[in-house]
Every structure is written in C-alpha cells, then in structure tokens.
N, C-alpha and C positions, 0 to 999 in steps of 0.2 A: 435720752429716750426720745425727744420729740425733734431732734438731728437725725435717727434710724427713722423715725415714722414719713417723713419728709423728704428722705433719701427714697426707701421702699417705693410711696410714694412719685417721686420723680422716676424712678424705673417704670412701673404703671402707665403713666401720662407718654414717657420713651414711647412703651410698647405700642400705646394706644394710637400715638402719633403717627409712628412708621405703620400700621397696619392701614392707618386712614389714609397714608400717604400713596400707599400700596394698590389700594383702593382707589382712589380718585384718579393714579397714573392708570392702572389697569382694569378696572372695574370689577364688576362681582364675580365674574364667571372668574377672572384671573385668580382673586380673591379663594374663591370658592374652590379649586383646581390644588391649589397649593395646602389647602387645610385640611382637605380631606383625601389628600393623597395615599394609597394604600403600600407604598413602600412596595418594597422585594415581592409582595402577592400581590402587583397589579397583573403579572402575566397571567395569572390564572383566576383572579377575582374580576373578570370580564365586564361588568354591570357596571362599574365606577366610568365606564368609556359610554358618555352621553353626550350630542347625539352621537350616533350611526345610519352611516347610511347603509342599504343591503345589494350584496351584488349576488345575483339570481346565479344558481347553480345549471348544469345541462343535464338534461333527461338521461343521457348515453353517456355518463361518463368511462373514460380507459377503467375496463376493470382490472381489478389488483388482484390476481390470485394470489390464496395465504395457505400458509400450512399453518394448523391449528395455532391460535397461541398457547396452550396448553402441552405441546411438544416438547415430554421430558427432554427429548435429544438434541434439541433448539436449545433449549437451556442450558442444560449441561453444557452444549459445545461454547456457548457464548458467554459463559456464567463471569468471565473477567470483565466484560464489559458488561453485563448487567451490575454487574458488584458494584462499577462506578458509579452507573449511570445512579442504582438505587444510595449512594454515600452522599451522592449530590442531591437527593430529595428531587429527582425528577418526575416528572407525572407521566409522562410518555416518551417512551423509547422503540422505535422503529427501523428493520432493516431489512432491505428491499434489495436483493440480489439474483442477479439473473431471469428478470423475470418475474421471480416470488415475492411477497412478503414474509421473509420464511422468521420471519421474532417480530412480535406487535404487544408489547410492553406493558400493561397500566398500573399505575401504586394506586389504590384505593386513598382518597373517597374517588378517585379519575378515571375515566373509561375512554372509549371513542369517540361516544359522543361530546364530550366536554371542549367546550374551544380554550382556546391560547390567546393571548394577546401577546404576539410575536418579536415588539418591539422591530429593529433594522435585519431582518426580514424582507421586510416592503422592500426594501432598497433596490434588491435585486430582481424582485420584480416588476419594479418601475426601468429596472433599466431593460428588461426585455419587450415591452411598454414603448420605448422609447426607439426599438430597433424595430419595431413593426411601423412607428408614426414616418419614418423614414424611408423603409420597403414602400409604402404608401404614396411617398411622395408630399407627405403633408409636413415634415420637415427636411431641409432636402440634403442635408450632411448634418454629421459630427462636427464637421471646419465651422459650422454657421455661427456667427455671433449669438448671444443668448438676447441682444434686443433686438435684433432683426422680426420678435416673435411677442416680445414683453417690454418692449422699449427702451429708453434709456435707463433704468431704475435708481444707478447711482453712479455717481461721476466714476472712471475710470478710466485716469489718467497715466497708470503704469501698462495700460494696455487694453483692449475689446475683449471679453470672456466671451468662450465657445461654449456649444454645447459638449465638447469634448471634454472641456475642462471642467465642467461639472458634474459630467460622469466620472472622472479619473480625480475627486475631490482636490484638481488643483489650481482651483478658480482665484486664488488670492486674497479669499474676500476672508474677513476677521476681527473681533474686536481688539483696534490700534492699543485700548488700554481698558481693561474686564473692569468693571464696578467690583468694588470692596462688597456689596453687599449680593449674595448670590442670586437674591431674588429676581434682583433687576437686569442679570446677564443675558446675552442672544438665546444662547438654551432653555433657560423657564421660561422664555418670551415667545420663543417658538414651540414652545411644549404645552404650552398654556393659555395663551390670548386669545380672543375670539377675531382675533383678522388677522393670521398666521402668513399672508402673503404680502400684507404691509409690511411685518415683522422681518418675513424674511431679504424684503427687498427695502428695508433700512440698513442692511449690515454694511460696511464702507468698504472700499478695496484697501487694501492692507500691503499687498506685495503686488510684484507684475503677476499676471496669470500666467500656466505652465510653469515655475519655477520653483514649486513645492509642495509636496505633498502635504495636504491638511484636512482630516475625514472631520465636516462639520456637516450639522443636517441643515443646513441652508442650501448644501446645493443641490441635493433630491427636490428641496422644496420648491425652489425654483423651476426645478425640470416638470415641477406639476403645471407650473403658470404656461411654461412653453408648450407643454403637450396640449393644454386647455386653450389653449391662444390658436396654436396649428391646425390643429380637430375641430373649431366650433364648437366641441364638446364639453360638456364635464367630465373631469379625470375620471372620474367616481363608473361613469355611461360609457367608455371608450376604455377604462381596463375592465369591466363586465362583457362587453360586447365583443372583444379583440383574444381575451383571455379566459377570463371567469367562465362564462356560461361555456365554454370549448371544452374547460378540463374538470372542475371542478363537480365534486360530488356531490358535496352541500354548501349552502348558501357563505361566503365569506362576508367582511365587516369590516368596511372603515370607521375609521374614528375622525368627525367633521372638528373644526374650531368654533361652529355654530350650525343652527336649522339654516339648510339650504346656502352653507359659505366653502368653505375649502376644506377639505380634506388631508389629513397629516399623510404627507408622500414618501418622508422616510421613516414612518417606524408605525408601528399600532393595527398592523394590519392583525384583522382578529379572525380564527382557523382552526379548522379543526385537523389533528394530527396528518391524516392519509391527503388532505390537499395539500398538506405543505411538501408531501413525498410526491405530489402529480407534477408539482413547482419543480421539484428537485427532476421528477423526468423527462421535462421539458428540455433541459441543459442533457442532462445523458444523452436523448433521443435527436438532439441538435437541431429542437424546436417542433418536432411532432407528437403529437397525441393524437392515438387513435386513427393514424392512420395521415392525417390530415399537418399541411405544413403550419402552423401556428404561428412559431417565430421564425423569423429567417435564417435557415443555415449560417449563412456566414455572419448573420449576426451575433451567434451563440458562439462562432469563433473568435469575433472580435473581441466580444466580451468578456471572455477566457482568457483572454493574450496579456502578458505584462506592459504595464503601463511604463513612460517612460518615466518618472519618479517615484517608482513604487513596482517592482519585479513581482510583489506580491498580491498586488491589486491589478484589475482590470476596470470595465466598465461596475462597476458600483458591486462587482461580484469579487472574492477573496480567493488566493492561491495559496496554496499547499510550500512551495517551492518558490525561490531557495529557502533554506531552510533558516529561521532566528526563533532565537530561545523566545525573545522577547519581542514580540511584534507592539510596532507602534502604531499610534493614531494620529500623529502629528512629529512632528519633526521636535517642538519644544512642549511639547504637552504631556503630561503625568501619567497618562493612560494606558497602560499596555496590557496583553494577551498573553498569557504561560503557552509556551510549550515544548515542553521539557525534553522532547526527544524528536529528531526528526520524521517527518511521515513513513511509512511503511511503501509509499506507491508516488512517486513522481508527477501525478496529474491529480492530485484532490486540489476541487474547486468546491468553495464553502459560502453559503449563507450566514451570516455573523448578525444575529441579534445579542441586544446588551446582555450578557451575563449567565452567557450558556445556551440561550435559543440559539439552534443551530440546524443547517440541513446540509449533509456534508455528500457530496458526486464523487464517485471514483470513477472515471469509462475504463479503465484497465481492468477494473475487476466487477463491473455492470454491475455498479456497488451505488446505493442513496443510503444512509444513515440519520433519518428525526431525531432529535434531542430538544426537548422542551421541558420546562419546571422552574422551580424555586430559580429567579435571579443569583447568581453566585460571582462574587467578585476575584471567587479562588480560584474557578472554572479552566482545565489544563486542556486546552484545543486539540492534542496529540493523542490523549490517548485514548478515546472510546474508539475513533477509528483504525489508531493501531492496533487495540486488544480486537477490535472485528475482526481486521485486514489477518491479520494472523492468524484467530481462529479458523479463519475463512482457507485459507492457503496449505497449512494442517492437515484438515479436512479434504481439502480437494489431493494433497497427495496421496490419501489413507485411499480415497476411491480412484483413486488415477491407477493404482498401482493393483487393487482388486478390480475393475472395471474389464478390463481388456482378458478375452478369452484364455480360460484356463488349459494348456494344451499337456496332451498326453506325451509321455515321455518314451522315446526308445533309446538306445546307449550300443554303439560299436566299441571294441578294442581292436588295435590293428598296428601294424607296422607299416613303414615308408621306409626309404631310401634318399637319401640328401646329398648335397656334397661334399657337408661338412661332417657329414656320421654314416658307418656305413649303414645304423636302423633306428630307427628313431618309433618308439611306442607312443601309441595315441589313442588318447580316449573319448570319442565324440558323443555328447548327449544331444540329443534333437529333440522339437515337435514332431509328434507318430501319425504319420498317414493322415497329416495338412497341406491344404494346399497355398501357394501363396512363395513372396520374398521374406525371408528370415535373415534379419541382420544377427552378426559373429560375434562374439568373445574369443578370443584366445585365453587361456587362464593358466598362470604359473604358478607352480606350489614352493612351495616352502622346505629352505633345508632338510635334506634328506627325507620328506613325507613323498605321498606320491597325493596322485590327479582322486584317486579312491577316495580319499579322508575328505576332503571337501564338496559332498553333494547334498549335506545340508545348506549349502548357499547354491551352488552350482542349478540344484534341482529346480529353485526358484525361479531363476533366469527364465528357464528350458519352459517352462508353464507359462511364463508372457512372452514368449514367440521368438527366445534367441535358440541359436545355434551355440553350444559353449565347446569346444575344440583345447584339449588339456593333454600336453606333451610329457612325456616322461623324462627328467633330466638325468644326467649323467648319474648324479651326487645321493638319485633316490635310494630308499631302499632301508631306511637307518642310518646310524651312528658310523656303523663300521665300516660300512659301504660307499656312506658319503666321505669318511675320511680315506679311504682307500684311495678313491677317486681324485681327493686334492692333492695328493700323492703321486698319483700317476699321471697329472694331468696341469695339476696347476690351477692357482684359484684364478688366475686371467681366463682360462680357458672357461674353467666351469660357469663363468659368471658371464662371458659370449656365448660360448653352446646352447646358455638357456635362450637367451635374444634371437639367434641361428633358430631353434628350436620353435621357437613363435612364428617367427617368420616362412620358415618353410610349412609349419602346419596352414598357416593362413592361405599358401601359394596353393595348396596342395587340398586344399578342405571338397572342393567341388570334386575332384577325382574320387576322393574317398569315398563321400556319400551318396555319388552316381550307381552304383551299385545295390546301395542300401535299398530292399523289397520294401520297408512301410516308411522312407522317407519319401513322401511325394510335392516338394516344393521345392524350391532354387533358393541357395544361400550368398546373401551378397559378399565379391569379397572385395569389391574397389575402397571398400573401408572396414574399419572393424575397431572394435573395443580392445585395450590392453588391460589386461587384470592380474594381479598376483596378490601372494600373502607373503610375507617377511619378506626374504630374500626372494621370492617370484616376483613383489612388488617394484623392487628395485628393476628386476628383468625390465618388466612394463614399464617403468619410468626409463629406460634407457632407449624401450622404443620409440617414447613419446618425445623425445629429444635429450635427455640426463646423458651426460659424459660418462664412459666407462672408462674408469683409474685403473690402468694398466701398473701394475710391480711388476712386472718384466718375471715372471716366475715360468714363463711358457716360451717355447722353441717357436709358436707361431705368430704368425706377421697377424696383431690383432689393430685396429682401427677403436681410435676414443671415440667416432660417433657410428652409431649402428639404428641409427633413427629410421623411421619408418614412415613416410608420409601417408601412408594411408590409415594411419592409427588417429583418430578423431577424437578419443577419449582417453584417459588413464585411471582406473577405480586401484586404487593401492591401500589393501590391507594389511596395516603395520606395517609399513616401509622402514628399514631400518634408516637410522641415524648415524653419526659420527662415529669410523670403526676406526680406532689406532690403528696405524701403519696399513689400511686397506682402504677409507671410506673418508675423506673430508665433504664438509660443506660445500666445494665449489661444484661437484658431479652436479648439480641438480640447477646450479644457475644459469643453463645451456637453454630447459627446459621449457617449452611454450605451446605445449598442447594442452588442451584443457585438464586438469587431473581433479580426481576427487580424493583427498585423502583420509583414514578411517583408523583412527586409534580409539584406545577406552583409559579410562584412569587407572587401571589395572594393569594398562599393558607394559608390562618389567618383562627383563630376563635377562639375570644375572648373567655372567658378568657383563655384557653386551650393552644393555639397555636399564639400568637401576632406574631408570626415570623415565615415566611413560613421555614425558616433553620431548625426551630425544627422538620420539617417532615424528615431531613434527615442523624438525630441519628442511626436509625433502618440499613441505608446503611453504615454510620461509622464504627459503631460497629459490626457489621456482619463478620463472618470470612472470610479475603480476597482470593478470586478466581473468582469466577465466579458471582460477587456482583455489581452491577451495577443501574447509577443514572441516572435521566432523569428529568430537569428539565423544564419547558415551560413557554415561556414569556405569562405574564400577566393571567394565568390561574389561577382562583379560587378553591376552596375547590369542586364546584361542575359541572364547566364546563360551568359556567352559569347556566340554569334553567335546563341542559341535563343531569346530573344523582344524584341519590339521593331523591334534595328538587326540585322536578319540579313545586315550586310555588314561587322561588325566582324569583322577577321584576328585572333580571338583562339581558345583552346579552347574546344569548348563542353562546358559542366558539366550532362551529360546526369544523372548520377547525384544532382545536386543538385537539379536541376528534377524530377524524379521525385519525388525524397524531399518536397519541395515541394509538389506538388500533391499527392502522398499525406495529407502530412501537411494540409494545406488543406480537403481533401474529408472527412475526419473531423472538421474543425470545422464545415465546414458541414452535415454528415449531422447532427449531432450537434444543432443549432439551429433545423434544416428539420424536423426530427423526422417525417421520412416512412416512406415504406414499407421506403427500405434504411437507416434510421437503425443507426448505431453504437452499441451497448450502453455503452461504457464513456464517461463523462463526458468531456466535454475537458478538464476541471479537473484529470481522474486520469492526465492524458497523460504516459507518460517515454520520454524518445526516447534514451537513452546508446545503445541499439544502433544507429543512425544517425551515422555518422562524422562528416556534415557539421556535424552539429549542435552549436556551442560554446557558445547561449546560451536555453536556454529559461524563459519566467518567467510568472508568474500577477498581475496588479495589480487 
C-alpha cells in the first residue's frame, strides 16, 4: 500500500516537475496558451485569440451582390454540397459565381456576422503581401537572400535562403532531431511563445535550400520579419494599409505573440465569411478590387504557377492540379489532404487552412467557394468543389439550351435530282421568317422509317436556330419496301446511297430554300452536322470519317471512305454495333471527327442488338479526342413511341428525349461554333443533375 502511495505520488512530483519545467523554459503566457487551448473550436471560439491587433475595414468596399440566401432553387441546385459541407459541422458555406453570391450558407448558432479564426489562410495572404512589398521596390526580388532584410538569423551552410524559398516552403530549415516531448517542438513554440520571431529564427538549416519541399510555419513567419524589416512598418500597418482597408468589409484580426510584438504570419488570421471571398477575388480578379490594381497582376500569376518541388504549390498558395489522392505536406511527414477524386476544372487554386478552412478560385468557371467550421481531420478537398463545379455546369446547360431564341418552324417537301439517283425526296425544316446565318443538320433515318417519324427531336433543333435537311432513303417506306430494295440494290448500295444522300442534300440545301416565301436567312453549308438513328447513324458516322464494309453484293464501283470534310460533328443515335457478315469493329477506327454517341439501357433489338453495350463499339473504337458517350437510364431503341416507330404501345420518355436533344445541341453549338455557340467546352460537360443520365465519358 505505501509502494502504490509513493509511486502515485512520484507521478505527481513528474507532473509537477515537467509543468514547472515548461514554465520556467517558456513562461506563463506559453504556460497559459497550451492549458487552456480550446481544441477543434478554436476556429470558431475567437475570444481565446489575446492580444489582437485590429486592421481597419474601407468605407467602399466591392459590393457582393447575392440572390437571397433563402432561394429554394439555390438550394435544391446545390443541395450535394450543402449535404457535405452541413456532414462536416461547417458554420459557413459560400459560393460566389459570376459575379453573384448566389448560396450564403449559415448552421445556427452562426450567421455572417460571426468571425472565423482561419488558421493558414493567412498564408496566402501574406504571400500576396509580399508581391506588393516588391512592385514597391521595398523588396527588390524573390532571388533576394532572406538576410539581406533579417540578417544572418542562423548559420547556413548548405546554402543562402531566398525569399523564393520561403514562399515555395523550400527553405531547408527543420528540426535536425524533434523532441520526444510535443510541447517543446518548433510548432507549439511558434504557436505559443510570446517572441514568435526569436522562435522562428532559432530553427537550424536542416538540408540545402531549394531542394525540398517542406510546408512548415516558420517560413511565413519569417516572411513577416522580412516584410517588417523592408517597410519600416509593422506587418500588422502595411497588410491593413496595402490590403485590408482596399477590400475588406469589416474590420479583420491578427492574433499578436504579445501587446505591441509580432503577429502570427501564417495562420490565425481572424474574418468574417464574405472577406475571406474578397481574398478569394483578389486572385480571380488578378489583383483588383473595385476597380483598383491592389496586387500586382503578375504577381497573382506567379503565385499561381507550380513551384519547382511541389507542381501543386505555388507562392504560399495550393493548386488543384496535377492531380494526388493524397497530398503531402512534407516529403517525410505524416500529414496528408484526402482527395478522393480529381478536380472537376484544371485551374482550382485553393486557400488551405488546417482542417477544412478553405477558399477555393476556379477563373474557368468565375467560381470562389468559403468553407469554414468545425476543424476536421477527415476533410476530403475534392469534393465540395466538385459537387459545386457540377452542379454549376448542369445548370448552365439546362439554360444554355432554353436561353437562345425559340424560332418558329416552317417544313418544305421536295425533290432533287443527283447523280447518283435519278430523285431523291427531302424534307427541310427551318426557322420561319428569321433573319440571320442558320447552321445545318443533315439527318438520316433509320431502317426502312422515313424523315416523318422523327420531329419529335428534329423540331427541337429547328427552335434553336438550325436548319435540319432529312433525305428519304432508298430502303424507306417499311418492312417490305426496305427489303425489296436490298434486293434490288444490294446492301453496299443502300448503305452508300444513304452517305450520297447526305451529301448531295448538303450540296444542294441553299438552292432548295432560295425559293422558300417565309425562309428569310442564309443557311451555312461550308460545314454542317451529321446525325442519324440506327442505321442513319452509321450513314453519319461514315461521313465523319467510319469505313464503309463493302460485301461486294453491288455491280457498282463503291469507295470504303465517303468522308465528308465539312462534317464538324457526328450526333448518332443508336448506332448500330457488330453485324455478322456485314459490320465488324474496324468500320469506325478510321474515324476522327468529333461524334456524340447516344444509347439507353434499353436499347436491345433482337436479334441484332441483345445488348444495349453493343451500341457502344462505334464510341470504342473511334479515334480518341473529341469522342464522346451518353448513355440513359432506361431508354429504348426509340424513346418510347417518340422517334422512329411511333406505333410502338410503349411509354414515351418525353423527359429523356429532351434531356437528349438538349444535351445534343450543346455538342453541336459547341463544334458549329456559331452565332448561338455555348461558352462552356463539351469536354467540361457534367450532367449529375440529369436523372437520366447513368453514363457519361470523354475518349
């Protein structure tokens, strides 16, 4: 019993020891700092950050217009990333596109007004900070030594540290061998002592400088000595005067190491939500607010640019690109970032505060994203932006595609004369009595149907401004008709006549509809869209460069390529697949014009096609660029009873064929590159807000 009171005891005396010890190396403030630390709610429990100093807001700041935040239809659209953001216990969620505030986020007890303690944050603002001290003249490069400014601070003998290399955290500098006891590491020491720039200019050189990547907050902090050294200033009076009072709405908050000492440079900067998004539009805006140049253009480009031991970092700011699951913060350090999927956008440049503070820039999609709350060690980088970036893209096709003037429709029938037929039947639908350039469609129908059965998609077209030109083929007409025809003609034949058939309606469109009393525009034909459904798909795919398999079934001299250079597009619905003894995989490996391809999980027909996958040989094999698959849940061979066989007793997938030709007319606007072209690349297309949608892909 009195070995256990003695032992207990000794543990006691331990404790008391090392706290005294703790104490006497670091005094009370250090003491004090470490005891009453409020864990994971420092970001949000503000008050525990004593002192502060205050950086004065500007009377005019850039104002934010917002669409309510109360906007079911904000919500709804974005509800995958609020989902997150609220799984994460965040307090504020912000997203600021084009202009708008169009989602301004709060979970109660939090509003607007409540500030953030941003943690590494700062960083990025210190390093824009540091691109102004330069424009200035008051530092006079990135190449400068860092004591040219702060002196010698510590021997370093593997090389002179730039200011380059303390923005690009590859200064060298490191503890050669960490204390066993946490308390006493470079981190608590710089997190907590009250002479943070002793501290930080105790830490040794470790490796040569430039030689490796290693994110430690010593070298922000240093960049505070050098700004303060260049300036004459206090860091605290020269980012209020040069930044703060320029953008800022309301007053922001450093957090000092003491009354009237230094200020923490890389982390603690304390804000309230919509400044950290003025921050973020400083980098969008590539250094202007309001009109006015703040930071210097090319500073916000250097700063953005991949560093050279780190593709992912720049000056003190985070890249998107290239892409790792698991981003590191040192080369041998335990620390890494989730992110689970790669970005959605090629140019996201991020503010990285510990543990979810974030303020994420897209300039491709005049995109800022705030994310601040609860510290999270789980925090997956990837996806509030993607679940934006997608919703956002979505959306803009749904309006891209209603946007553009709905035009009235007129419809010729008619015949020509070829050289390869002596009449060839044609059916032109136009815009009626507008004026203006109308880019073409040619469109091929499908095994013996005619050009008739499809103006449930056709009509669409003709309402955003094309021209759609629909030849009658040999084979239409029926069952009986069409086989009549293979008969008398041969399937070489019928499967060129239809290509023939495209071709001369394209040659021949402007003569047709020079006549026409309520067409009053010019239809272009130096290019034009190829389209078909089943077997008209194939046509179109043969324009677009696909080899036609000749079986020698035909007395005529037919050519395997019947390509069309002025065909800029291929939209093929239901292309068929692998046909015994008529259709292998190689026809389509010719192929190198852009194509959109368009099945559904439905889309069978015996004996042909048992597998809707077999429609999607023609995308396989196609040569990869600009080749592209579209598949839709539950959608049939014909949409239901809506193009084609409008006598099939089935439902018709009104909502699918919409989404369909929506999505269709953005690839072709996008190709046609006309007057109503679509801004956003087809490449950059996400359709998750389209329900039909289970398969979409880029080859």
């Amino acid at each position: 019993m009195i070995k256990k009171i003695l032992k207990s005891l000794g543990l006691v005396l331990l404790t008391a020891l090392t706290i005294l010890a703790i104490f006497i190396a670091f005094n009370f403030t250090y003491l004090k700092r470490i005891v009453t630390s409020n864990g994971i709610e420092q970001v949000r429990v503000v008050d525990w950050y004593e002192p502060t100093v205050e950086m004065r807001a500007t009377p005019e700041p850039e104002k934010i217009n917002k669409i309510p935040n109360n906007n079911d239809a904000m919500n709804e659209q974005y509800s995958d990333a609020i989902e997150y953001a609220e799984q994460i216990n965040s307090s504020a969620f912000l997203i600021w596109q084009g202009g708008e505030l169009i989602l301004d986020k709060y979970w109660a007890p939090y509003s607007a007004d409540n500030y953030t303690q941003t943690h590494s944050i700062h960083k990025s603002l210190l390093s824009m900070l540091v691109g102004i001290a330069i424009d200035e003249g008051k530092i006079t490069s990135v190449d400068d030594y860092a004591s040219k400014y702060i002196g010698e601070w510590v021997d370093q003998p593997l090389g002179q540290i730039t200011v380059k290399n303390l923005l690009t955290m590859t200064s060298g500098l490191g503890e050669k061998k960490p204390p066993n006891f946490f308390l006493f590491s470079q981190f608590m020491r710089l997190l907590n002592d009250p002479d943070i720039s002793a501290v930080a200019q105790s830490l040794p050189q470790k490796i040569a400088p430039g030689t490796e990547f290693e994110y430690i907050n010593t070298n922000p902090q240093l960049l505070v000595d050098v700004i303060e050294s260049a300036t004459g200033q206090s860091y605290e009076t020269y980012l209020q005067d040069k930044i703060w009072s320029k953008m800022a709405a309301k007053s922001g908050y450093l957090w000092m190491d003491r009354e009237d000492g230094t200020p923490h440079g890389y982390c603690c900067l304390i804000s309230q939500p919509e400044d950290l998004l003025r921050i973020g539009l400083l980098v969008l805006n590539k250094g202007k607010i309001n009109g006015e140049q703040v930071v210097p253009e090319s500073w916000i480009e250097d700063a953005t640019r991949p560093s050279a031991d780190n593709p992912n970092y720049g000056y003190l700011m985070w890249r998107g690109t290239p892409y790792v699951k698991q981003r590191k913060y040192s080369a041998t350090g335990p620390f890494t970032a989730l992110h689970s999927e790669p970005y959605l956008a090629d140019d996201v440049i991020f503010f990285d505060g510990f543990g979810g503070q974030r303020v994420y820039i897209v300039p491709s999609r005049e995109l800022i994203i705030v994310r601040v709350g609860e510290t999270r060690m789980d925090f997956d980088d990837s996806i509030i932006p993607n679940r934006v970036i997608s919703s956002l893209d979505a959306k803009k096709v749904k309006e891209e595609a209603s946007q553009h003037h709905k035009f009235t429709l007129g419809m010729i029938d008619t015949t020509i004369k070829a050289d390869h037929t002596d009449t060839l039947d044609i059916q032109v639908t136009y815009p009626a009595n507008s004026q203006g350039e109308f880019p073409l469609i040619v469109f091929s129908h499908g095994n013996f149907l005619t050009a008739n059965a499809y103006h449930q998609l056709i009509d669409t077209w003709v309402k955003k401004g094309y021209v759609v030109a629909a030849p009658t083929h040999l084979d239409a007409g029926g069952f009986e008709a069409g086989s009549q025809a293979r008969k008398e003609h041969g399937s070489d034949w019928l499967t060129a006549s239809r290509v023939l058939d495209m071709q001369v309606t394209a040659n021949q469109i402007s003569t047709i509809l020079e006549d026409t009393e309520n067409f009053k525009g010019q239809v272009l034909t130096n290019k034009y869209i190829a389209a078909g459904h089943s077997y008209g798909a194939l046509a179109a795919q043969i324009l677009g460069g696909a080899s036609l398999q000749v079986q020698g079934d035909s007395s005529r001299n037919i050519p395997n390529s019947l390509k069309d250079d002025r065909v800029v597009g291929v939209v093929a619905f239901s292309p068929p697949g692998v046909m015994e003894n008529r259709l292998t995989a190689k026809a389509w490996t010719t192929m190198d014009t852009p194509q959109l391809v368009i099945t559904g999980t439905k889309d069978v027909l015996p004996p042909f096609w048992p597998n809707y996958e077999m429609h999607k040989v023609s995308y396989e094999n196609a040569l990869a660029g600009e080749n592209y698959l579209l598949v839709l849940n539950e959608v049939d061979h014909y949409f239901g009873n809506l193009i084609g066989r409008l006598d099939h007793v089935v439902n018709p997938q009104k909502q699918a064929l919409q989404n369909a030709s929506d999505i269709s007319l953005h690839f072709m606007q996008t190709y046609m590159n006309n007057n109503n072209t679509i801004v956003t690349p087809f490449s950059d297309l996400q359709l998750d807000d389209f329900s039909e949608v289970v398969q979409f892909e880029h080859r």
